[in-house]
C-alpha positions, 0 to 999 in steps of 0.5 A: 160532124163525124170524129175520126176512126183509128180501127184499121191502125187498132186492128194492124197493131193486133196482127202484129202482136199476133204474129209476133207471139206466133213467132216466139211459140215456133222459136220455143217449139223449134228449141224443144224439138232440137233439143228432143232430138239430141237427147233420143241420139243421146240415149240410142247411142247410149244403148248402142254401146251397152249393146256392144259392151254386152256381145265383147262380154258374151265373147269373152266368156265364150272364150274363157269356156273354150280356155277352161275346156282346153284345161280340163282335157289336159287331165287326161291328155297323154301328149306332154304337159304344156306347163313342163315344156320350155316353149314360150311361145304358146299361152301357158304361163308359170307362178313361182311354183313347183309344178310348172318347170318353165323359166321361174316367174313366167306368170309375173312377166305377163299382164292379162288385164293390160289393153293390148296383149304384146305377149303370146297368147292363144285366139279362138275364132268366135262363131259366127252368130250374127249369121252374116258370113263375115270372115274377119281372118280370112281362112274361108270360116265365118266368125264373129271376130277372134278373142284370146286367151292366156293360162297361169299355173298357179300351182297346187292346194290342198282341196279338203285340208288333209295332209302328212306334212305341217306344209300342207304342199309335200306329202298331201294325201291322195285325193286331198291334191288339186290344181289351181289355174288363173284363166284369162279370156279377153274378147272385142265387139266388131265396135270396138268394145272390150272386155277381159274376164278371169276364174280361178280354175281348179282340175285334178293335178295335170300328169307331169308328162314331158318333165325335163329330166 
């Protein structure tokens, strides 16, 4: 008498078990390579922007280093001294001090660290390191972009502490004078990445060429 034989039902239950695990370690290698994806997006978007955070920062100090060097020629510029002419209209600001003969405050209705500049400021064309021939300004020049600059005159120190006066600000002796300069440079990246650096610049007293009389 033979007994009956369940093999081939035995068998089909494996296969789908089988197929069933199959499925469930594709789902799970599915999950991982999506989510592998979003975070290697994540992290080139990362380094995207740290790398137009850095290339708005080296414009900015380029055109802070173009800002001091318009300064420093000041010095020994014969033309009038920008700081003693009732312009407003230019980037050169006064603090509420004696060596600037502008509209008392000029330095104090400016903001340098405010995301839009709506006060006159100077732009200095950005050389065109990418080499890419791009004109953002159109006059025929390629460039990188544009940054702007502004200067506060924050008026004169005594560099070495020597002086005929218990002030310190009348009657310094010779040599014992300087000028001290707020610089602001502000520049952004073709992304739209921006930064604004200052220094304090400090230059020999700047002739008083052009005073009002």
């Amino acid at each position: 008498m033979q007994l009956p034989s369940h093999s081939s039902s035995y068998t089909s239950h494996q296969r789908g078990a089988a197929l069933f695990m199959a499925l469930i370690f594709l789902l799970i290698l599915t999950i991982l390579g999506v989510f592998g994806m979003n975070v290697s997006r994540l992290e080139n978007l990362m380094a995207g922007n740290a790398q137009f955070q850095t290339t708005a920062l080296n414009n900015a100090e380029y055109v802070l280093a173009r800002a001091e060097k318009d300064l420093q020629a000041l010095v020994t510029s014969t033309t009038a001294n920008p700081f003693l002419v009732s312009t407003t209209t230019d980037q050169y600001y006064c603090s509420n001090d004696d060596s600037c003969e502008r509209a008392t405050g000029d330095g104090d209705l400016i903001d340098p660290a405010a995301l839009i500049w709506t006060f006159p400021s100077k732009t200095i064309e950005l050389p065109d390191v990418a080499n890419d021939s791009s004109d953002t300004n159109g006059n025929s020049t390629p460039d990188d972009g544009t940054g702007q600059y502004v200067i506060v005159d924050a008026g004169y120190d005594n560099a070495t502490g020597e002086c005929l006066t218990q002030q310190c600000k009348q009657e310094v002796l010779a040599g014992a004078k300087v000028h001290v300069f707020q610089v602001t440079a502000r520049s952004t990246s073709s992304k739209g990445a921006r930064r604004i650096i200052q220094s304090a610049f400090v230059t020999l007293p700047l002739p008083r060429i052009g005073v009002a009389p």
